[in-house]
ZATI-592005 format. One record per residue: residue number from 0; residue in one letter; chain; x, y, z of N, C-alpha, C in turn. Coordinates in nm, 2 decimals, m for minus. Layout:
  nr rest kette     nu     nv     nw    cau    cav    caw     cu     cv     cw
 NUM    A     A      X      Y      Z      X      Y      Z      X      Y      Z
...
END
This chain:
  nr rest kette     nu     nv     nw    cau    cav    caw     cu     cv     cw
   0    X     A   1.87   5.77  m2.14   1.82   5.83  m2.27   1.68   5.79  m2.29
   1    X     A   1.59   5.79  m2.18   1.48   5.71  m2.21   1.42   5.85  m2.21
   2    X     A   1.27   5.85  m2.31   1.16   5.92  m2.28   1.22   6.05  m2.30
   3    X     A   1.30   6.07  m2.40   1.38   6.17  m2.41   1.37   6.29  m2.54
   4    X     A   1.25   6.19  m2.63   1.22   6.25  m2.79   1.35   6.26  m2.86
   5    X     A   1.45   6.16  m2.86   1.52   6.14  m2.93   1.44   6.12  m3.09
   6    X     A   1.50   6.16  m3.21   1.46   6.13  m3.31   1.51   6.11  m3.41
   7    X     A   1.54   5.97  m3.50   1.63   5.96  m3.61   1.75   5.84  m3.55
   8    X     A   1.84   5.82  m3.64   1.91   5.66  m3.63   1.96   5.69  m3.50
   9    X     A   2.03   5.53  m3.47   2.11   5.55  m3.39   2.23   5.53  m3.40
  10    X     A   2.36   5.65  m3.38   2.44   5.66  m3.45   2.55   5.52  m3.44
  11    X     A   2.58   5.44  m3.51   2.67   5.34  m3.54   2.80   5.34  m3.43
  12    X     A   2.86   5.48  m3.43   2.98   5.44  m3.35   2.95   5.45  m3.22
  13    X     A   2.88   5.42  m3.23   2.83   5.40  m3.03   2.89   5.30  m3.02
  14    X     A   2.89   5.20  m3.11   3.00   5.02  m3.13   3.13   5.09  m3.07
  15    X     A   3.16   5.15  m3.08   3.32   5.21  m3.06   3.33   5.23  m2.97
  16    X     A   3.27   5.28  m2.84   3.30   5.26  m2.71   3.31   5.12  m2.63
  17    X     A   3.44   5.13  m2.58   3.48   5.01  m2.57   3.39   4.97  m2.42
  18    X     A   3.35   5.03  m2.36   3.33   4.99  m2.26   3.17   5.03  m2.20
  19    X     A   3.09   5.07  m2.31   2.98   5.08  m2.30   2.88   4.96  m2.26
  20    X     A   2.83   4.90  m2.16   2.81   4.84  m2.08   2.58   4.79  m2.11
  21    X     A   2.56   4.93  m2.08   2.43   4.91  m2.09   2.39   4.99  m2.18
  22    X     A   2.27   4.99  m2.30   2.21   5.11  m2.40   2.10   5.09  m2.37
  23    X     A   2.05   5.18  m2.28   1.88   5.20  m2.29   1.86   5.33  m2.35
  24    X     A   1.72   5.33  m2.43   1.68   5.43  m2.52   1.52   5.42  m2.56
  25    X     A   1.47   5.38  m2.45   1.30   5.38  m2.40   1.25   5.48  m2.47
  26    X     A   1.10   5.44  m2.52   1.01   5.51  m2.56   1.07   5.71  m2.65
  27    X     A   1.15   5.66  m2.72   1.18   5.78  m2.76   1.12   5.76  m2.95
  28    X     A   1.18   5.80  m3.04   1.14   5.80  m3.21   1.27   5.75  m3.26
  29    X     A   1.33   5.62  m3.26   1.46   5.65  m3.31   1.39   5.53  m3.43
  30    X     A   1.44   5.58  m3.55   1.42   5.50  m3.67   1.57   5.43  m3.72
  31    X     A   1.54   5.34  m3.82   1.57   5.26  m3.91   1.62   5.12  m3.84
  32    X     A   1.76   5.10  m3.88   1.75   4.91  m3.81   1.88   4.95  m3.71
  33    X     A   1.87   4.83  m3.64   1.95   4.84  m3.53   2.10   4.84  m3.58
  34    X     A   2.21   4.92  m3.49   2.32   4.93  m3.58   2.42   4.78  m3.54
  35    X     A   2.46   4.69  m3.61   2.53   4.57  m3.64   2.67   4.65  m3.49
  36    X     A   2.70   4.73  m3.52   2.82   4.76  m3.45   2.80   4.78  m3.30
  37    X     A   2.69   4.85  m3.26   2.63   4.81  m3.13   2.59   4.75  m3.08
  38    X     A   2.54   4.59  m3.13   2.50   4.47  m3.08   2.63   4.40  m3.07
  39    X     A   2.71   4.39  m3.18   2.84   4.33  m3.16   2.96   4.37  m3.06
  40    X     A   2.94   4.49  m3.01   3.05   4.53  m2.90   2.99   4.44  m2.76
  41    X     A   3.15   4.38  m2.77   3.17   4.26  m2.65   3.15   4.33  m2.52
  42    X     A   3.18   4.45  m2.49   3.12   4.48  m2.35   2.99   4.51  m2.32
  43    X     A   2.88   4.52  m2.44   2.73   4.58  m2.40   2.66   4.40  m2.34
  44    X     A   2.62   4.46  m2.29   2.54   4.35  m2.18   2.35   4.37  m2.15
  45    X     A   2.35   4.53  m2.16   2.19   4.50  m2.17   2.17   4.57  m2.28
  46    X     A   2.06   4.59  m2.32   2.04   4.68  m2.46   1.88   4.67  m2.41
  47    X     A   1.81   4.77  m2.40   1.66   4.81  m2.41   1.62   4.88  m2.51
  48    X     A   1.58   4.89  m2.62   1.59   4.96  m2.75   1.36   4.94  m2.74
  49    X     A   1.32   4.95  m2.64   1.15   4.91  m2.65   1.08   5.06  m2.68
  50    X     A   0.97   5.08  m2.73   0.88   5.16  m2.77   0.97   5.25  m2.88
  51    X     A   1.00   5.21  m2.97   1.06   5.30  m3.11   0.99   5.30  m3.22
  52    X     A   1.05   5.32  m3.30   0.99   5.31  m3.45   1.14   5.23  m3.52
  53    X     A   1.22   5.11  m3.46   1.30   5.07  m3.50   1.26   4.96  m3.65
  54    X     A   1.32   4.96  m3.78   1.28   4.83  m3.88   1.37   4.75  m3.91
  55    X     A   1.41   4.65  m4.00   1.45   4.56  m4.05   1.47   4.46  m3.98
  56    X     A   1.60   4.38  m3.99   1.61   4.23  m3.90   1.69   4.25  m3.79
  57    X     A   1.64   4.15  m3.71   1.79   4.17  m3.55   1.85   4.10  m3.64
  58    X     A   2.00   4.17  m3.59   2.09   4.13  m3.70   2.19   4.00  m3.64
  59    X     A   2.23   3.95  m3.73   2.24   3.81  m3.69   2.40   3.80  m3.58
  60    X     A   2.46   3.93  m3.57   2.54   3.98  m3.53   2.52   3.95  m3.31
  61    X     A   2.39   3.99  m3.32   2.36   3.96  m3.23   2.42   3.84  m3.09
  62    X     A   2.46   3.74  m3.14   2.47   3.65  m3.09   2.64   3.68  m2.98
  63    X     A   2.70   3.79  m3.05   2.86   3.82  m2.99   2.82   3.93  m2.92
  64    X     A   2.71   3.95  m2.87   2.66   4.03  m2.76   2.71   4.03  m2.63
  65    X     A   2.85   4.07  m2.60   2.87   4.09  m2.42   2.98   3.95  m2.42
  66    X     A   2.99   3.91  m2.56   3.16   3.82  m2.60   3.27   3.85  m2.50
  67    X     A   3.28   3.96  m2.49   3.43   4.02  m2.40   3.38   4.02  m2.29
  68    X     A   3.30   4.00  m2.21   3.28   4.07  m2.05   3.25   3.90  m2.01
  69    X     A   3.34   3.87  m1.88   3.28   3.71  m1.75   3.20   3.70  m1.82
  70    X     A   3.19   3.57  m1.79   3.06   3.50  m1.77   3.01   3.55  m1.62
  71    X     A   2.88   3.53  m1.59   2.83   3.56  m1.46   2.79   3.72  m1.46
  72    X     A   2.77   3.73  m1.59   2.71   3.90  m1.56   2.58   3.89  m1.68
  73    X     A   2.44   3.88  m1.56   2.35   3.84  m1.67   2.34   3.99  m1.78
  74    X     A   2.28   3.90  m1.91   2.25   3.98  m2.02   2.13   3.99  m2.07
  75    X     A   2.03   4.10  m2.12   1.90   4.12  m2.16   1.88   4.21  m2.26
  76    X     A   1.83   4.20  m2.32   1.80   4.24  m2.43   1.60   4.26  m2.48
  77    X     A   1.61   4.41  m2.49   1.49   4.44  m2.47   1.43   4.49  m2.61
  78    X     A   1.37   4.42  m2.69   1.32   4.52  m2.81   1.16   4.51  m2.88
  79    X     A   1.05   4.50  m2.77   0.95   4.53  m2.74   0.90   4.65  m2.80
  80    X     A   0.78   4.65  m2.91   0.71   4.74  m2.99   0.79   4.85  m3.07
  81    X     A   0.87   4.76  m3.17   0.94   4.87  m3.23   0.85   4.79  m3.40
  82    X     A   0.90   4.78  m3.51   0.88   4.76  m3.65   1.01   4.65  m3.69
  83    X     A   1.08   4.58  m3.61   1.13   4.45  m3.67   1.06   4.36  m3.73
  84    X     A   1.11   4.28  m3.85   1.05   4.17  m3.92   1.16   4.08  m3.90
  85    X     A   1.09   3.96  m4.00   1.22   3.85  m4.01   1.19   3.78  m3.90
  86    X     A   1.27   3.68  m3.90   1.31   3.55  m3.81   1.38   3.60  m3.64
  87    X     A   1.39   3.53  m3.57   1.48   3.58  m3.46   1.62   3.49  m3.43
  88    X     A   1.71   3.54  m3.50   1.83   3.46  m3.48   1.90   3.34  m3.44
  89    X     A   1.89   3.27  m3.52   2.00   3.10  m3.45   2.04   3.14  m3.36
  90    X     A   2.16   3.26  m3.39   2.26   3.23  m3.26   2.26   3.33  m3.16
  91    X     A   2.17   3.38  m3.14   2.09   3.46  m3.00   2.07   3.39  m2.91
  92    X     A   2.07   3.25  m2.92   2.06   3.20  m2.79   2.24   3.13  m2.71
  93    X     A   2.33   3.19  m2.88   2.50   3.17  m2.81   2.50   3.30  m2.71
  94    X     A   2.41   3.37  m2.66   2.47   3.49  m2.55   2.46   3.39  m2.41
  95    X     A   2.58   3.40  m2.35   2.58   3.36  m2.22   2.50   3.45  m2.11
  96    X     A   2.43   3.35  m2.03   2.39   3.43  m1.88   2.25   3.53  m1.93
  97    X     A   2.19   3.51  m2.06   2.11   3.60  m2.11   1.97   3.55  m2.04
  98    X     A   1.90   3.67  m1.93   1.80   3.63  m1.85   1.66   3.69  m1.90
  99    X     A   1.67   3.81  m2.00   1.57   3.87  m2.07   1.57   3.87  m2.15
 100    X     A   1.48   3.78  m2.24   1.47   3.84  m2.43   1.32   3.89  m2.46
 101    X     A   1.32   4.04  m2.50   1.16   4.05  m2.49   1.14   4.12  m2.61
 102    X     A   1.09   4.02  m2.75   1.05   4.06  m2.83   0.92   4.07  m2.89
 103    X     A   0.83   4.11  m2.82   0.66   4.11  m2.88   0.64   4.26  m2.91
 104    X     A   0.53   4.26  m3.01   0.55   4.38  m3.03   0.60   4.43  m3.17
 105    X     A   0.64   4.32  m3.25   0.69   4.33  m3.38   0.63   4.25  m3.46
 106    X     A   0.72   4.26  m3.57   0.64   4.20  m3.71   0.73   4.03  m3.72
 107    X     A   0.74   3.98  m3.63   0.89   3.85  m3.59   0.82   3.78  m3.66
 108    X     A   0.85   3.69  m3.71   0.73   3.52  m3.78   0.85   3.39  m3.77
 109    X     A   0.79   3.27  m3.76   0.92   3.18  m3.77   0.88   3.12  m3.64
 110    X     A   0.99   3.02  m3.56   1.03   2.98  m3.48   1.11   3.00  m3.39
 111    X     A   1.08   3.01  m3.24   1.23   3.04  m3.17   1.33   2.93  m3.19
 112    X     A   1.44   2.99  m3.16   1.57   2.91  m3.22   1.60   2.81  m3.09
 113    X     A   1.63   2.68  m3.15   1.62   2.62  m3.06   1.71   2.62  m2.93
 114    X     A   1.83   2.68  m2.94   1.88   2.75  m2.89   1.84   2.85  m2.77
 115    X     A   1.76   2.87  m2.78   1.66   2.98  m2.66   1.59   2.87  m2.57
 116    X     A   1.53   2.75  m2.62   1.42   2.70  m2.59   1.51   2.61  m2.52
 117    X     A   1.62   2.57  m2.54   1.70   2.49  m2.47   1.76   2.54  m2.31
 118    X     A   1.73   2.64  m2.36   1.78   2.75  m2.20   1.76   2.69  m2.08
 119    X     A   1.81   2.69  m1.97   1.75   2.67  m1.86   1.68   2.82  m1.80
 120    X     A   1.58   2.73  m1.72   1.49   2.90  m1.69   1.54   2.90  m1.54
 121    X     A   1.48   2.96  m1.47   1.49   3.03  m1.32   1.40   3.14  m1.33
 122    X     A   1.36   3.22  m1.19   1.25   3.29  m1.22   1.29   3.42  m1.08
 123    X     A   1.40   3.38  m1.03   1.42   3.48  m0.90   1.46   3.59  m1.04
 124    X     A   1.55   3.73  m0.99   1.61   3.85  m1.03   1.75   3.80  m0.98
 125    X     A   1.77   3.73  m0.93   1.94   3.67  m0.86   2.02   3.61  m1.00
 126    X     A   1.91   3.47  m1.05   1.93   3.41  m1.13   2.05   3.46  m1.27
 127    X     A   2.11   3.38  m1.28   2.18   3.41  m1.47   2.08   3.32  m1.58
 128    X     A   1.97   3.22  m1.49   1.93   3.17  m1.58   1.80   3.22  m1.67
 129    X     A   1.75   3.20  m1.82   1.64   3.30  m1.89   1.53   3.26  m1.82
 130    X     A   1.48   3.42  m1.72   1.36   3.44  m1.68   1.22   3.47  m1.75
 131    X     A   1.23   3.57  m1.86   1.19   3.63  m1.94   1.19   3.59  m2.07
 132    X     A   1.10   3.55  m2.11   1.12   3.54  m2.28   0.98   3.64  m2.29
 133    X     A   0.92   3.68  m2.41   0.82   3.72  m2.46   0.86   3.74  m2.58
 134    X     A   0.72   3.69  m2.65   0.70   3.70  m2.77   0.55   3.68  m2.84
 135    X     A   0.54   3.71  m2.97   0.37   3.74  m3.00   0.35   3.59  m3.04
 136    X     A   0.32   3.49  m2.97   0.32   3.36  m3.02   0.22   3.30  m3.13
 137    X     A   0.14   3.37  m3.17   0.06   3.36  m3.29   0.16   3.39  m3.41
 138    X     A   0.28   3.47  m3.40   0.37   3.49  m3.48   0.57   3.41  m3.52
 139    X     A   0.56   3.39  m3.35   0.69   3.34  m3.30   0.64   3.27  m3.15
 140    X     A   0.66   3.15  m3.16   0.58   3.10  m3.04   0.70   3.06  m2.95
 141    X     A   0.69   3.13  m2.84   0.76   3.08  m2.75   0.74   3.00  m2.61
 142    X     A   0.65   2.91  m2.68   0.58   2.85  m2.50   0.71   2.66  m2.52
 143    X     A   0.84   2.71  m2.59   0.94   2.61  m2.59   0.97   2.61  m2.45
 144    X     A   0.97   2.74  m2.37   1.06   2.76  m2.28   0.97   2.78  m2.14
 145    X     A   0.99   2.77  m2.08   0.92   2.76  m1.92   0.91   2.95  m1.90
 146    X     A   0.99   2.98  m1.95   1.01   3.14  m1.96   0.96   3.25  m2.02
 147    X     A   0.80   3.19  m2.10   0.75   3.20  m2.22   0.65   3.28  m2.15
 148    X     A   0.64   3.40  m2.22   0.50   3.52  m2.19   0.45   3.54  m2.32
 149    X     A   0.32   3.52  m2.32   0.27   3.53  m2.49   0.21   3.63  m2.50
 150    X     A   0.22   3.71  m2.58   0.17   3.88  m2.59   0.09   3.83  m2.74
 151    X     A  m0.02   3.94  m2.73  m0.12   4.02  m2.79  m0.16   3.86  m2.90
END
């Protein structure tokens, strides 16, 4: 669904597929906040939600991201230049095996949780361990983690 001029929310019961796995939705116009019911479904594992016009807070929901699915199946989460504010979650760093978090590009402020920063890094694409962090560190500083890319 990338690059697709999608425009407008994204509809909630997407949570309701049980077995929805990955949501990519690149560079398209989808507005308002992310829906609570789609981060919380235990089988999504990546989520790319980058170049939108997405607002409000990641929701704290976040953390039961990919709850139901092994361990051993990394998880990433992409939400790069959308209109998020607020803090970035305590318990975002409870996702197991989570190798990408890339949040620059928003309105984030606060501290990464220490939870993140605790992470073990790794740097192959093999790895389950966090390769990838990014964030705008004049806003949210992530140089806790070996995994740290500091944008803009």
């Amino acid at each position: 669904m990338c690059r697709n001029n999608l425009i407008g929310e994204i509809p909630r019961n997407l949570g309701d597929m049980s077995s929805l796995g990955e949501f990519s939705a690149v560079s398209n116009q989808l507005t308002g906040r992310i829906p609570v019911e789609l981060i919380s479904s235990g089988s999504l594992h990546t989520l790319n939600l980058t170049e939108n016009l997405l607002t409000g807070t990641i929701p704290n929901s976040i953390g039961l991201m990919g709850s139901s699915i092994a361990q051993r199946q990394r998880r990433a989460i992409w939400l790069r230049d959308n209109d998020c504010f607020g803090t970035v979650p305590q318990n975002i760093g409870k996702i197991p095996d989570l190798t990408e978090l890339v949040l620059d590009g928003n309105d984030l402020s606060g501290t990464m949780p220490a939870s993140i920063c605790a992470k073990e890094t790794g740097t192959t694409e093999k790895t389950f361990k966090l390769r990838l962090l990014a964030s705008d560190c004049a806003n949210v500083d992530c140089r806790c983690s070996a995994a740290c890319q500091c944008s803009r």
